[in-house]
C-alpha positions in Angstrom: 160.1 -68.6 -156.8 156.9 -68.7 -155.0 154.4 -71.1 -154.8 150.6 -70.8 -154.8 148.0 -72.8 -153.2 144.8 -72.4 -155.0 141.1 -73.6 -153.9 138.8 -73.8 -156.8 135.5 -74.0 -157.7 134.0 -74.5 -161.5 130.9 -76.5 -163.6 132.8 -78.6 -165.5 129.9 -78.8 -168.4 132.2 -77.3 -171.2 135.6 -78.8 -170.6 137.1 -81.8 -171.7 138.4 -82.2 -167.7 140.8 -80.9 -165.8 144.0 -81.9 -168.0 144.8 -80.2 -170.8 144.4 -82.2 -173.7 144.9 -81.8 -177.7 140.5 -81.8 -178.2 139.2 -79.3 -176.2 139.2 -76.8 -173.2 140.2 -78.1 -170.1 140.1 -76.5 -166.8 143.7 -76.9 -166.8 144.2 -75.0 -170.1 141.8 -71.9 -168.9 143.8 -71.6 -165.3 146.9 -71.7 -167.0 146.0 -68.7 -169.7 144.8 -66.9 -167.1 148.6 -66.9 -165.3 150.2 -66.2 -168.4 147.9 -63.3 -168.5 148.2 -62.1 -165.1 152.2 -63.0 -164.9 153.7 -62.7 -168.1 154.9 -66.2 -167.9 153.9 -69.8 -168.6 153.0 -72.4 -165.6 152.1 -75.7 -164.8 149.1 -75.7 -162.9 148.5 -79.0 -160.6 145.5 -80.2 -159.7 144.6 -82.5 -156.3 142.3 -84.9 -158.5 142.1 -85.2 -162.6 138.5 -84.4 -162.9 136.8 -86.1 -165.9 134.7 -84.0 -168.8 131.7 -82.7 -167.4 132.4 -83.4 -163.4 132.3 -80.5 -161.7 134.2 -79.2 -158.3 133.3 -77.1 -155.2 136.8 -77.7 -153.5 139.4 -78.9 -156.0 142.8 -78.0 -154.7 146.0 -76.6 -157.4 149.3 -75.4 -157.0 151.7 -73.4 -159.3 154.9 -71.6 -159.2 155.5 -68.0 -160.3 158.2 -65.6 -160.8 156.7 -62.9 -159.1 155.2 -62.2 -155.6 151.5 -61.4 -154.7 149.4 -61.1 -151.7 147.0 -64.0 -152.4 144.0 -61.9 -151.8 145.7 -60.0 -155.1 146.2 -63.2 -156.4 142.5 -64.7 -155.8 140.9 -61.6 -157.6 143.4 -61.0 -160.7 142.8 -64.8 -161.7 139.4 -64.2 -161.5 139.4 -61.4 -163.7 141.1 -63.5 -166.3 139.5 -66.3 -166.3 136.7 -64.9 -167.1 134.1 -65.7 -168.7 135.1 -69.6 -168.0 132.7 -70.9 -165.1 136.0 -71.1 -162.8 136.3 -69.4 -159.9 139.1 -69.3 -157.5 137.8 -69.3 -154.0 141.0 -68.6 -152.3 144.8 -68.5 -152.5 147.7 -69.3 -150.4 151.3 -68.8 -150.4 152.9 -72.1 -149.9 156.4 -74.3 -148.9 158.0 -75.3 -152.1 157.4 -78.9 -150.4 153.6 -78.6 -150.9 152.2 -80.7 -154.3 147.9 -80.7 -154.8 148.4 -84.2 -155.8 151.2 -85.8 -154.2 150.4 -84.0 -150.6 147.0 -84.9 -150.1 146.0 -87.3 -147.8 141.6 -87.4 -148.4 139.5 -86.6 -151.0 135.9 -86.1 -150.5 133.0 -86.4 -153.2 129.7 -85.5 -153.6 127.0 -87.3 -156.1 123.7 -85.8 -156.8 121.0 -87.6 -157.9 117.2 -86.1 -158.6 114.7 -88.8 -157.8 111.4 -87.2 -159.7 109.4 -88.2 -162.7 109.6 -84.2 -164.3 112.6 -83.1 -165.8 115.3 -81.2 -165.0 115.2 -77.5 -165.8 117.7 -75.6 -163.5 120.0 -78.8 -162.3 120.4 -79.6 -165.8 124.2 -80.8 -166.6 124.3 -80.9 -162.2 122.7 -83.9 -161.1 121.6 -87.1 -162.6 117.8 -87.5 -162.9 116.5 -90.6 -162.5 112.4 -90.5 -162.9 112.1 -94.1 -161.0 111.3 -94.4 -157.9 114.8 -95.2 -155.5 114.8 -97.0 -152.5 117.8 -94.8 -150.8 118.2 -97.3 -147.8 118.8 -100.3 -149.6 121.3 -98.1 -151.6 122.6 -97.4 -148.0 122.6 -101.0 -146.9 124.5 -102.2 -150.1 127.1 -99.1 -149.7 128.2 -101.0 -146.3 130.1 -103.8 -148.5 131.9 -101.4 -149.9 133.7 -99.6 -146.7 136.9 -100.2 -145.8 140.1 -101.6 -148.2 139.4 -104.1 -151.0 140.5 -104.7 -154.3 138.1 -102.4 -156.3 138.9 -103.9 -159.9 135.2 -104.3 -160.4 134.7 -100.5 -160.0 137.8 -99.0 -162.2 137.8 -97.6 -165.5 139.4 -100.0 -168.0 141.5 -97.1 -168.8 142.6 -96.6 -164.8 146.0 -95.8 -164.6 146.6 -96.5 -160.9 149.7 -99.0 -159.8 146.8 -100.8 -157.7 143.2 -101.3 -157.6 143.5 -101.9 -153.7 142.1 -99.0 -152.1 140.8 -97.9 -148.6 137.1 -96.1 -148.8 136.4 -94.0 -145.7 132.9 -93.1 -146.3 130.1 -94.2 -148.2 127.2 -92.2 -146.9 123.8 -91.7 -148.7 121.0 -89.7 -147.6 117.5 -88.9 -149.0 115.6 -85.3 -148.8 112.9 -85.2 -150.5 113.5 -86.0 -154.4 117.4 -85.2 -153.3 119.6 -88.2 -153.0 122.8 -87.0 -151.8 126.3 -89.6 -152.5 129.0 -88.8 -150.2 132.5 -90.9 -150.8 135.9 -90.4 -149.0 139.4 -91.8 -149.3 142.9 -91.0 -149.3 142.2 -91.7 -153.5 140.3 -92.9 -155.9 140.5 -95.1 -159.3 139.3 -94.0 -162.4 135.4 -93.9 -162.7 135.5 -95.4 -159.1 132.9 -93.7 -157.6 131.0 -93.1 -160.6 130.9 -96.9 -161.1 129.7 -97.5 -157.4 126.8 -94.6 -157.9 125.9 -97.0 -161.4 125.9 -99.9 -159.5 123.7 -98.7 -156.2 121.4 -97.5 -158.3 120.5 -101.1 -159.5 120.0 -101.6 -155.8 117.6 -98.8 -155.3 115.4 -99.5 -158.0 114.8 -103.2 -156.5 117.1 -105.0 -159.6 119.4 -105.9 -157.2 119.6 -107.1 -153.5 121.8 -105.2 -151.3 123.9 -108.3 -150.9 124.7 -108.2 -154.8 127.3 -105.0 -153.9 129.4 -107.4 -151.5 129.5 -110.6 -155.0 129.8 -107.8 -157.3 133.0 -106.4 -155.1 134.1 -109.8 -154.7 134.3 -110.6 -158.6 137.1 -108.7 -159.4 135.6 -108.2 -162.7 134.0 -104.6 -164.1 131.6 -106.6 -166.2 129.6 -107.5 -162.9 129.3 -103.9 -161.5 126.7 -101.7 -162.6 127.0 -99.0 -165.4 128.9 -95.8 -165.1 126.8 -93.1 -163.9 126.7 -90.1 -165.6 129.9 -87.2 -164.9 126.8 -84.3 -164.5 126.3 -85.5 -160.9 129.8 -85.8 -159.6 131.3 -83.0 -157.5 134.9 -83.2 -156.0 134.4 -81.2 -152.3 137.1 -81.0 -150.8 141.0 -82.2 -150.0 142.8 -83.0 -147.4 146.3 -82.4 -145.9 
């Protein structure tokens, strides 16, 4: 039985997330109908990262086994076909090892956060970015990022709901960059917790609008404690990039 690589790209806007779930359309859900369509048979599609309602993704990574055998360039454009009209798209496809998992495989995951730092509304990024009308400082945002590099116990940035075994992760990169009313989040680890960088974005923003010193990040990190992050930032701004192997 052959396996198949996938490399995705949707708006996550109308979906519950990526699992399927009892309350809604999930990305999941529309990928799987679309192989019972194209193969006559029911699959588990697997997903590098669980992407939360409305978070969208440029490079999310699946797997699934089929019973029958297609080129992937076949493979790529018959999925299309049925998932349509669902804003997924499915950028490219690979025959795999049987060894190969999206999740379990991956060694890096990389993240994008958009913000739009203007006082008029959003028209076109609408649902893409997070507006935010006050004036940001992005390199005090920068300089407060800097406490959060490298491994820590990130308790003060998970989702109460966070499943993971641990809250001690290792973050890679923390980048932010302004360009023109663009702020652009980049994070990277081998994973993440729940709401993790999310929770960071909420909290740097603080930072940037002069509530907070940079300094606060590194007490905040230290507290252990969600209640003395900053708030959640909204899922229209967060885009998973790319994965790793």
């Amino acid at each position: 039985m052959p396996r198949y690589k996938l490399l995705l790209e949707y708006d996550g806007t109308g979906f519950i997330g990526w699992q399927r779930q009892d309350n809604g359309l999930s990305v999941q859900e529309a990928l799987e109908q679309a192989v019972v369509k194209l193969c006559q048979q029911h699959a588990t599609v697997f997903a590098a990262g669980r992407t939360d309602a409305g978070v969208h993704a440029t490079g999310q990574v699946a797997h699934f086994d089929a019973e029958r055998v297609f080129a992937a360039d076949t493979l790529r454009d018959a999925l299309n076909f049925h998932l349509k009209p669902h804003p997924v798209s499915v950028l490219g496809a690979d025959v795999v090892d049987e060894s190969f998992h999206a999740r379990f495989s991956a060694v890096g995951r990389s993240y994008l956060y958009r913000i739009v730092n203007r006082r008029a509304p959003l028209a076109l990024d609408r649902d893409r970015a997070w507006w935010i009308p006050v004036r940001l400082d992005a390199e005090a945002m920068a300089e407060g990022a800097k406490h959060l590099l490298g491994r820590h116990d990130f308790t003060t940035f998970r989702a109460s709901e966070c499943q993971a075994k641990s809250p001690v992760k290792t973050l890679d990169v923390l980048d932010i960059a302004r360009d023109g009313e663009a702020i652009a989040i980049i994070a990277a680890a081998r994973s993440f917790l729940h709401h993790q960088v999310r929770n960071m974005v909420g909290t740097l923003k603080l930072v940037g609008e002069g509530k907070w010193h940079p300094e606060d990040v590194g007490r905040a990190l230290d507290a252990k404690d969600r209640k003395a992050g900053g708030p959640t930032a909204p899922a229209a701004g967060l885009y998973l990039t790319a994965v790793t192997y």
